[in-house]
C-alpha positions in Angstrom: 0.0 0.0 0.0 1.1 3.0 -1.4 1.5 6.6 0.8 1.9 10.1 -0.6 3.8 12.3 1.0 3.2 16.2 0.5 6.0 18.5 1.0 5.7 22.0 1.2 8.3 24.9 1.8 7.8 28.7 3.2 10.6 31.2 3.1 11.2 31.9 6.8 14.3 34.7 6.1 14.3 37.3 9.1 10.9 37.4 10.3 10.8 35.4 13.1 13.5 37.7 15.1 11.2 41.0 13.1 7.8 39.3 15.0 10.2 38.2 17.9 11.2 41.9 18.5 7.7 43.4 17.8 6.3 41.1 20.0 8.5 42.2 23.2 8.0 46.5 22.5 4.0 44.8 23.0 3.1 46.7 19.7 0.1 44.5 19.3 -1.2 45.0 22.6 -0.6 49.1 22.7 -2.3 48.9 19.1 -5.1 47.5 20.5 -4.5 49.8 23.5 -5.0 53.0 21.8 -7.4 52.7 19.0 -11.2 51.8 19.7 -12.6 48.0 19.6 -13.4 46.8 16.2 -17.1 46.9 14.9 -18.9 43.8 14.6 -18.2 42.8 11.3 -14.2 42.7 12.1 -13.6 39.1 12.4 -9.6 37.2 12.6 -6.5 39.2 14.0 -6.7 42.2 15.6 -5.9 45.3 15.0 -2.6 45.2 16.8 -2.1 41.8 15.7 -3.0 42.9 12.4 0.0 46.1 12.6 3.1 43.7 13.2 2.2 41.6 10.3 2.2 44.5 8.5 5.4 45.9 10.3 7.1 42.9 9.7 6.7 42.5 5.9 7.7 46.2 5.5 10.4 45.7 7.7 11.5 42.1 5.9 10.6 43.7 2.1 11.5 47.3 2.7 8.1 48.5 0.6 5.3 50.6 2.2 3.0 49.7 -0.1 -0.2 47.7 1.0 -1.0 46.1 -2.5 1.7 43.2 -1.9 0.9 42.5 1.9 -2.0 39.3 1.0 0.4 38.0 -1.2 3.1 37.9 1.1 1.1 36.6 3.9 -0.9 33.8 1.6 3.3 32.5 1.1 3.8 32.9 4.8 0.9 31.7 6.5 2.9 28.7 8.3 5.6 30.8 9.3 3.9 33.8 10.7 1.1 31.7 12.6 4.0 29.7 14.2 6.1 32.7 15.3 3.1 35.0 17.3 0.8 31.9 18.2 -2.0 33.2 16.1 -4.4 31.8 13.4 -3.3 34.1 10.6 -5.2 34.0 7.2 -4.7 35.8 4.1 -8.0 37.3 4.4 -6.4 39.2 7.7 -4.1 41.3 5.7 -6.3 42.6 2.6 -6.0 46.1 1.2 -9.4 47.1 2.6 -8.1 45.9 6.3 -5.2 47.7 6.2 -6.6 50.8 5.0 -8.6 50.4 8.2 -6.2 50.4 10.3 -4.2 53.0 8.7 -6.7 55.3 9.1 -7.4 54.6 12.4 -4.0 55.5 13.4 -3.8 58.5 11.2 -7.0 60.1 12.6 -6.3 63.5 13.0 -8.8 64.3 15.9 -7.7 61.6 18.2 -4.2 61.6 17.9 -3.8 58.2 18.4 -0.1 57.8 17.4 0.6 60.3 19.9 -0.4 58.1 22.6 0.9 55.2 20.8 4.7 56.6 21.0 3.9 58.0 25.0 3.2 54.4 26.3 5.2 52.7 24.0 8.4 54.6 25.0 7.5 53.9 28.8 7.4 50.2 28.0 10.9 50.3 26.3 12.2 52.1 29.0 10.8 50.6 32.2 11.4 47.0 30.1 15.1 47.4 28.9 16.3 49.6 32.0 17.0 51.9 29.2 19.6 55.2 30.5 17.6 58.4 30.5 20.2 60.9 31.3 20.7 62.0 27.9 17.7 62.9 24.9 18.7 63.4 21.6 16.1 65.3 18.9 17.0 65.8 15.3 15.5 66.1 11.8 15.8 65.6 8.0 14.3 65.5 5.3 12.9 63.0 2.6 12.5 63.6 -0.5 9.5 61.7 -2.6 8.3 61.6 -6.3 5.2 63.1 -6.2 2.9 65.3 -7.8 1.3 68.2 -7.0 -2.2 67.0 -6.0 -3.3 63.7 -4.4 -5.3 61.8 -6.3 -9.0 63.1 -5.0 -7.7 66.3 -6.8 -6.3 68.2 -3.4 -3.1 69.9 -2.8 -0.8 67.5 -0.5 -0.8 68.5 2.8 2.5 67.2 4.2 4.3 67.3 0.7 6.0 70.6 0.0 8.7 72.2 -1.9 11.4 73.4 0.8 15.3 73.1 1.6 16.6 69.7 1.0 19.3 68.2 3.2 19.0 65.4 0.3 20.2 67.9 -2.6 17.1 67.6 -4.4 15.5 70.9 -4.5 13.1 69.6 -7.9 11.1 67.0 -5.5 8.7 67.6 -2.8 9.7 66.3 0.9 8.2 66.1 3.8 10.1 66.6 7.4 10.8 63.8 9.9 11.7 65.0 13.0 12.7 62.2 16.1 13.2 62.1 19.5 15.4 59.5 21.1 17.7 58.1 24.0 21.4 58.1 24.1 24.0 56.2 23.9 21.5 53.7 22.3 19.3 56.1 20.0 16.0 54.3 21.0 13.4 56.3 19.8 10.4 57.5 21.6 9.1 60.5 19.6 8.9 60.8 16.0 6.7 63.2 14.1 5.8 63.8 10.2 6.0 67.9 9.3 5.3 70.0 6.0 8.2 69.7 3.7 8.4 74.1 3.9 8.6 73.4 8.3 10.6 75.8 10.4 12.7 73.3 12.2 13.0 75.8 15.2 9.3 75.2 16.6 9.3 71.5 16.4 11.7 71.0 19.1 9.7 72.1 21.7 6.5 70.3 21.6 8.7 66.7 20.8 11.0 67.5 23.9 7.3 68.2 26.1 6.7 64.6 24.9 10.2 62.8 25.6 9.3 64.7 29.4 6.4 62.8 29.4 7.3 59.1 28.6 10.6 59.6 30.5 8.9 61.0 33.8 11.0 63.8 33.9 12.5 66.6 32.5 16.0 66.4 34.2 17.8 65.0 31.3 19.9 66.3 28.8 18.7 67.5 25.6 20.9 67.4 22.4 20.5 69.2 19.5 21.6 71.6 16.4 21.6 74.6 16.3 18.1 75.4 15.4 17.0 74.0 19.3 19.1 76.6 20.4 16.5 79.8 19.6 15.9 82.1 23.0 11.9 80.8 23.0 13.1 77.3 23.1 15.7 77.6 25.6 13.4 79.7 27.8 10.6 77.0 28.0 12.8 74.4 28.6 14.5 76.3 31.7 11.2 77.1 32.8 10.0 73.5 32.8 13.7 72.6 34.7 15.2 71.1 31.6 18.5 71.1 30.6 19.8 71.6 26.7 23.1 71.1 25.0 23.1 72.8 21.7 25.5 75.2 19.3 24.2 78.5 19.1 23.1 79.5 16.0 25.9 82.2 13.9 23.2 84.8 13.4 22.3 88.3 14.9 25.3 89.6 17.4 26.5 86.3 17.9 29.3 86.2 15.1 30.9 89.6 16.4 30.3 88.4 19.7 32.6 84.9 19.2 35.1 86.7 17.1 35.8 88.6 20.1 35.8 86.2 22.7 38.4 84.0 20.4 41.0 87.1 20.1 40.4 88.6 23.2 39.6 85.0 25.8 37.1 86.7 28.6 38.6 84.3 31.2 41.9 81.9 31.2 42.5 79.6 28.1 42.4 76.1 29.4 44.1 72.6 26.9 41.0 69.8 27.5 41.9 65.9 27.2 39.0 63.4 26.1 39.0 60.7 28.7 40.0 57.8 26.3 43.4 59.9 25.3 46.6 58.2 26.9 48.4 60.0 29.7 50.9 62.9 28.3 48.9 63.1 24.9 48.6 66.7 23.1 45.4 68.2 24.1 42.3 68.0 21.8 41.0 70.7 22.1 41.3 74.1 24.0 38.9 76.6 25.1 36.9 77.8 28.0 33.8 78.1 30.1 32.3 80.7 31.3 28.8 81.7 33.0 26.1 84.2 31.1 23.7 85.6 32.5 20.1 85.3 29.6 17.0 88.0 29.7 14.0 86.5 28.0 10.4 87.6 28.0 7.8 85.0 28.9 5.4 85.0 26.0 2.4 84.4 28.7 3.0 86.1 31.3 5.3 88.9 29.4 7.5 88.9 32.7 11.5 89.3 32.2 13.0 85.9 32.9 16.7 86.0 34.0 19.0 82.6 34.3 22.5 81.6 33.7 23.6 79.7 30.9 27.3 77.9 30.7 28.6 79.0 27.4 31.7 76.7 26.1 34.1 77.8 23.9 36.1 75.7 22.3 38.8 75.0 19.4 39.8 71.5 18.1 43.5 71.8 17.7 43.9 68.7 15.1 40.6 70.5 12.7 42.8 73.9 13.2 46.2 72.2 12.1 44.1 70.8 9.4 42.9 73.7 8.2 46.2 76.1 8.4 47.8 74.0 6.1 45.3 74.0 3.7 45.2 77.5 3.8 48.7 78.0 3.3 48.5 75.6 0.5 45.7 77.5 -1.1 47.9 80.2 -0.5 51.4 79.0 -2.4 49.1 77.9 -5.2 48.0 82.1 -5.8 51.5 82.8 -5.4 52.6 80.7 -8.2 50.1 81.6 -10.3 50.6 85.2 -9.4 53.9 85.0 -10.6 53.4 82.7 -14.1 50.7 86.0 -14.5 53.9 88.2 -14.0 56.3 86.3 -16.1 54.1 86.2 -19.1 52.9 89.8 -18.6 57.0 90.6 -18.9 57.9 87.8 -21.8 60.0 86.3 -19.3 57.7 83.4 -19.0 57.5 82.6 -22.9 
């Protein structure tokens, strides 16, 4: 008597450490958390369940697109039903489904994503033991090939022409702005802004949310330059927060450096980074000193007064670097200074 034996094969790739990691940050259960119970007719995986199947083939396939998703899953179905313990179908991850849940989480009266990265970040951090002395915020931009109205015949909201870090000032971009922890660079804020978006005001309102998932406001806050405006730095002191930040070369400020560099205010002092061997050149020198900052409080229109530490610092090897290419630059307009001479005389014929 005769047996048949039917043999089948799934590509497994990376998705079960994708769904392993998803699965521990509790996405599916914050999903399901934050947005409201499905309606009747919702039958299979959840909605949470329903977001790290979708996380994980974008994630595995690097494509956003939902058109692919059922066929990915119908190829999977072993493999994903194995690795989260659910009874996934293809049926679970149709175009109409995730549209459902995409708008769910993109509902612009509820906010939900807002809540979605406030208790996921306290999960990461209360989970992993994560270090909270230190909050990085930073932005770019991204650049997409788009035109200029979606397809219901509307202008795009988020997709604007504006300065592009990319280099490509012919596309619309939109500006990504996120919050994270250092030295790992979890995130725990991120936020979608208008491609034309005045960095300056977005660092406020992320930092007000990093205060909230961490518990706290007494960490250090990183940023560029464009953190460092006087209504930024005033709310954060007012809230008791403390920022790190290059202040930006506009206004006074460039006169203002230019005369502290030829003319030091207090002693010049040679700094060593701690991982440089005993008796090594100095890095850097520089120097601190203690300002005193007036600010109005847009509220209240009381004068505010606190004192800022304002370091001022030169790296040594950057300014060796930089001498000698200036003094090349410099022997190559003298030589051709004087091939201009030679030929202007005949000598150089």
């Amino acid at each position: 008597m005769s047996s048949e034996t039917t043999v089948t094969h799934e590509p497994v790739d990376d998705v079960p450490v994708i769904i392993a990691w998803l699965l521990a940050m509790h996405v599916d259960r914050l999903v399901d958390w934050v947005l409201p119970p499905p309606h009747g007719n919702w039958k299979g995986l959840t909605y949470g369940q329903v977001v790290v199947i979708w996380l994980t083939y974008i994630l595995t396939e690097c494509d956003h697109r939902m058109c692919p998703v059922q066929a990915w899953v119908s190829e999977r179905l072993l493999v994903l039903s194995r690795c989260t313990g659910w009874s996934v179908s293809a049926q679970d991850l149709t175009d109409d489904r995730l549209e459902i849940v995409l708008d769910l989480l993109g509902d612009k009266e509820a906010r939900p994503w807002e809540a979605l990265d406030r208790e996921m970040g306290k999960h990461l951090i209360q989970a992993y033991r994560l270090p909270t002395d230190t909050g990085r915020i930073d932005t770019t931009t991204v650049s997409v090939h788009h035109g200029e109205t979606a397809p219901d015949g509307q202008p795009y909201a988020l997709l604007r022409f504006g300065k592009s870090k990319g280099q490509r000032p012919d596309l619309r971009q939109f500006v990504q702005a996120l919050g994270t922890v250092d030295p790992a660079g979890v995130p725990l804020v991120s936020s979608m802004l208008r491609g034309n978006q005045n960095d300056s005001p977005v660092y406020l309102p992320i930092w007000r949310q990093m205060v909230e998932i961490i518990g706290h406001p007494h960490f250090v806050l990183v940023g560029d330059c464009k953190l460092s405006s006087l209504d930024n730095r005033l709310q954060i002191h007012l809230a008791g927060g403390i920022y790190l930040c290059p202040l930006a070369m506009s206004g006074q400020w460039p006169a203002v450096w230019r005369d502290w560099v030829l003319n030091p205010p207090v002693p010049v002092e040679d700094i060593h980074l701690a991982e440089q061997e005993p008796g090594a050149e100095p890095a850097y020198r520089g120097f601190v000193m203690d300002l005193g900052t007036l600010a109005q409080d847009p509220t209240t229109k009381a004068t505010i007064g606190w004192m800022e530490q304002v370091f001022v610092t030169c790296n040594l090897d950057t300014a060796r670097r930089e001498i000698q290419a200036l003094h090349q630059r410099l022997e190559g307009a003298e030589a051709a200074l004087r091939q201009i001479r030679l030929r202007r005389t005949g000598l150089g014929r």
